[in-house]
N, C-alpha and C positions, 0 to 999 in steps of 0.2 A: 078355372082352378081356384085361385085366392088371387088377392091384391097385389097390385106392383110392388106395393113395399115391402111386404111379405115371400115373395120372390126372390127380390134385390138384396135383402135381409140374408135369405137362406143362401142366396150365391157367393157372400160374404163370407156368413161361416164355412161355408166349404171350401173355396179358398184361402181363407187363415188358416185350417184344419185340416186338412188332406195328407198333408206330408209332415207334422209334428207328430210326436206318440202320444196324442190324444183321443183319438176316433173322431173321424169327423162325421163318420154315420151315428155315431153315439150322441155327436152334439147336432147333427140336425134333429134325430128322432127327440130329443128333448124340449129342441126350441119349438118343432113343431106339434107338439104336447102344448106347450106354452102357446103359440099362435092358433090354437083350432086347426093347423095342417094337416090332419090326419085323413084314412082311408086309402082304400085299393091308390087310386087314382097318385097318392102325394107320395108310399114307396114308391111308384117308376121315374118319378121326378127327382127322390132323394139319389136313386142310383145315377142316373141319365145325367146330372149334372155334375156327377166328378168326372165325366170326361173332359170338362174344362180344365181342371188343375194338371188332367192329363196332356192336354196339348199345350201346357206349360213348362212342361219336364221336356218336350220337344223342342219347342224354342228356346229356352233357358242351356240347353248342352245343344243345340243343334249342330254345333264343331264337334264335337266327341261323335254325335250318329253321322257326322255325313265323314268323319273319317272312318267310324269302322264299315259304312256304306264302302268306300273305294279300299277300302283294306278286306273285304271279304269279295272282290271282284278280283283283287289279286293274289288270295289264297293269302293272304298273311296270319302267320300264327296266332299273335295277340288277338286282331279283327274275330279270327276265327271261334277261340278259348272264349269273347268277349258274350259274342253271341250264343256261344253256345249255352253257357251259365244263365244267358234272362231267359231263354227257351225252357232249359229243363228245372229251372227256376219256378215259371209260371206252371208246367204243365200238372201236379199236384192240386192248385188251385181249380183248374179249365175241370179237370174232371170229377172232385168232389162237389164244387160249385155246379155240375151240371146235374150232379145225383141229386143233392141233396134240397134243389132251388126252393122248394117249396117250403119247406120246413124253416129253410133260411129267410124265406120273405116273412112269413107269422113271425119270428123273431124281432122284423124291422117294426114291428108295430108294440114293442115292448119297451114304454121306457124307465122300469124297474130292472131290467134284463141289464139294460146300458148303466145304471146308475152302480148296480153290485161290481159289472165287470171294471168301470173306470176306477174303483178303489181297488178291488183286486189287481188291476193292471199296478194300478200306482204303486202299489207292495211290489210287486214284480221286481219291476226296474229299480227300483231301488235296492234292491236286495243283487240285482244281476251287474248293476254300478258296483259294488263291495265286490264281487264275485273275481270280475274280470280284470284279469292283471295282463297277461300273457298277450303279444299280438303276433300271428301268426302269417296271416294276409295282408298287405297293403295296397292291393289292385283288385278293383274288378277281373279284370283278365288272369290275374294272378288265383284266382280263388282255384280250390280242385273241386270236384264236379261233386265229391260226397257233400261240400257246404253250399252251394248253391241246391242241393236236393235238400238237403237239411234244411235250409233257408225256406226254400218252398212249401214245405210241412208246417213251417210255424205261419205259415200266411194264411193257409187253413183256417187257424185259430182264430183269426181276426173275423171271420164269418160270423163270432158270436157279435153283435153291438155291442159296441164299447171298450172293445178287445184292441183296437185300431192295428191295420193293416199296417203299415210304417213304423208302430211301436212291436212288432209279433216281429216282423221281418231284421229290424234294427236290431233288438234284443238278442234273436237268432242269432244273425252275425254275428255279434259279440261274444256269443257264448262259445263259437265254432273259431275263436280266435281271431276276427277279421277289424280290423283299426277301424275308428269310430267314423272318419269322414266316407270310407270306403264303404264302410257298410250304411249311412244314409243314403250317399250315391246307389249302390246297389238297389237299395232300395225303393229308391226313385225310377230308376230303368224298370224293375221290376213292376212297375205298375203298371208303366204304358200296355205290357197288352194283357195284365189284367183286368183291367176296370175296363179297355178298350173292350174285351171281349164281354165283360159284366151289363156295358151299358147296350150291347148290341143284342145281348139275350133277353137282355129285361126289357126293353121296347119290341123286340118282335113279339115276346113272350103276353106283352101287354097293348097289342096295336089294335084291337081288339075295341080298347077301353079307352084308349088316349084320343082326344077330341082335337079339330084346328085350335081350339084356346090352350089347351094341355101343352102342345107343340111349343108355341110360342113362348107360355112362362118356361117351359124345357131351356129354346134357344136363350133367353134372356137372363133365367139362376144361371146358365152355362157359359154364358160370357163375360159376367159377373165372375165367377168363381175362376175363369181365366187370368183374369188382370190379378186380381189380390194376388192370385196363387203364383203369380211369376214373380212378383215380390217377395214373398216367404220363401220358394223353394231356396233361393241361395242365401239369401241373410238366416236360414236354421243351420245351413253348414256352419257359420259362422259362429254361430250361436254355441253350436253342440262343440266346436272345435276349443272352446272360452270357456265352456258352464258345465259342459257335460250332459245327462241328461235329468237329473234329479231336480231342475224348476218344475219340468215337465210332468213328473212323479206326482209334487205335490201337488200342484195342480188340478190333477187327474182324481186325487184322494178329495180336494176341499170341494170340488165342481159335483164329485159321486156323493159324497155324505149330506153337501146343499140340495140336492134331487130328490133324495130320499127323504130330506125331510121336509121338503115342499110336496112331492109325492103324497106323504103320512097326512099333509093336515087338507087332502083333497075329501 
């Protein structure tokens, strides 16, 4: 595929990225613009390797899943409400993403696509920071079923590059009334069998094409993007709990308008 450090590189940015509202599909597809990563073969690698950051949200609350693991073996309500919410949460996602895959992969190879959306995102959330007074949710388990639907709808949105799944999700909640730690968290759960089911379509869909060298830079951005991403998933609670989400905004606005005009002088 490409070099070790190039790899190592991209498993970095994806676990720094994966669960901040920056996109972290937004910032692979750009740096790999930047490193020559491009081609069929480098989208199923950009997908395949947020499974790492995925099985970081596992280990990082592993107490939270393995209590509501024994609390839905014994019927308990919360357990039950808990799960029920990441289920019909993701299911919005599983079925547009199933329609629509194709159209969604030609997007990953757009990085003017990512560069418009990371400023228009960045307006976003700044504007939905001003917006949001009211809190109406303060649990996962506590949400009612219309906001975790709602929720799901906005993770759609993040199919565009640069949109980022965890900023679309986050921003949701917020808007649906739900307190800013709950709705990271949320947000967090809600990935795992997102992307879990993302990175298992996208390698069947692409096994075809993936070679044993392919495999291996896969395993390698993927355990890479493990370790960082278990660092960041709980120091951004911390962060969003302190700061809010507006570093993040600008961020999103200085990194989209620098693309663009590195883009221009190509």
């Amino acid at each position: 595929m490409h070099d070790l450090l190039t790899i190592i590189l991209l498993g970095i940015i994806e676990g720094l990225t994966e669960f901040l509202p920056v996109s972290s599909t937004g910032h692979l597809i750009l740096a790999g613009e930047l490193l020559g990563f491009t081609g069929e073969g480098s989208a199923a690698f950009k997908i395949a390797i947020q499974l790492g950051a995925i099985l970081a949200v596992l280990v990082a609350y592993r107490q939270r899943f393995w209590t509501v693991g024994k609390g839905l073996l014994r019927a308990d309500p919360p357990a039950i409400a808990f799960t029920r919410n990441i289920v019909i949460g993701f299911l919005p996602a599983m079925i547009i993403g199933a329609v629509a895959y194709k159209g969604i992969r030609a997007l990953l190879e757009s990085p003017t696509t990512v560069a418009v959306a990371l400023i228009v995102g960045g307006v976003a959330i700044l504007l939905i920071e001003r917006m949001v007074k009211t809190v109406k949710v303060e649990s996962v388990e506590g949400m009612p079923m219309r906001t975790a639907i709602a929720v799901g709808v906005m993770q759609c949105v993040a199919m565009i590059p640069g949109v980022s799944r965890s900023g679309a999700t986050i921003m949701g909640a917020l808007l649906m009334g739900v307190e800013r730690k709950t709705a990271a968290e949320f947000s967090f759960f809600l990935a795992v069998p997102t992307m879990m089911g993302a990175t298992a379509y996208s390698l069947w869909k692409d096994r075809a094409l993936l070679t044993f060298d392919d495999m291996n830079a896969i395993a390698i951005g993927l355990g890479v993007a493990f370790v960082v991403a278990l660092v960041v998933v709980k120091a951004f609670v911390a962060i969003v709990g302190r700061f809010g989400f507006a570093p993040f905004a600008w961020y999103r606005i200085i990194v989209g308008v620098g693309a663009l005009l590195l883009l221009s002088l190509r």
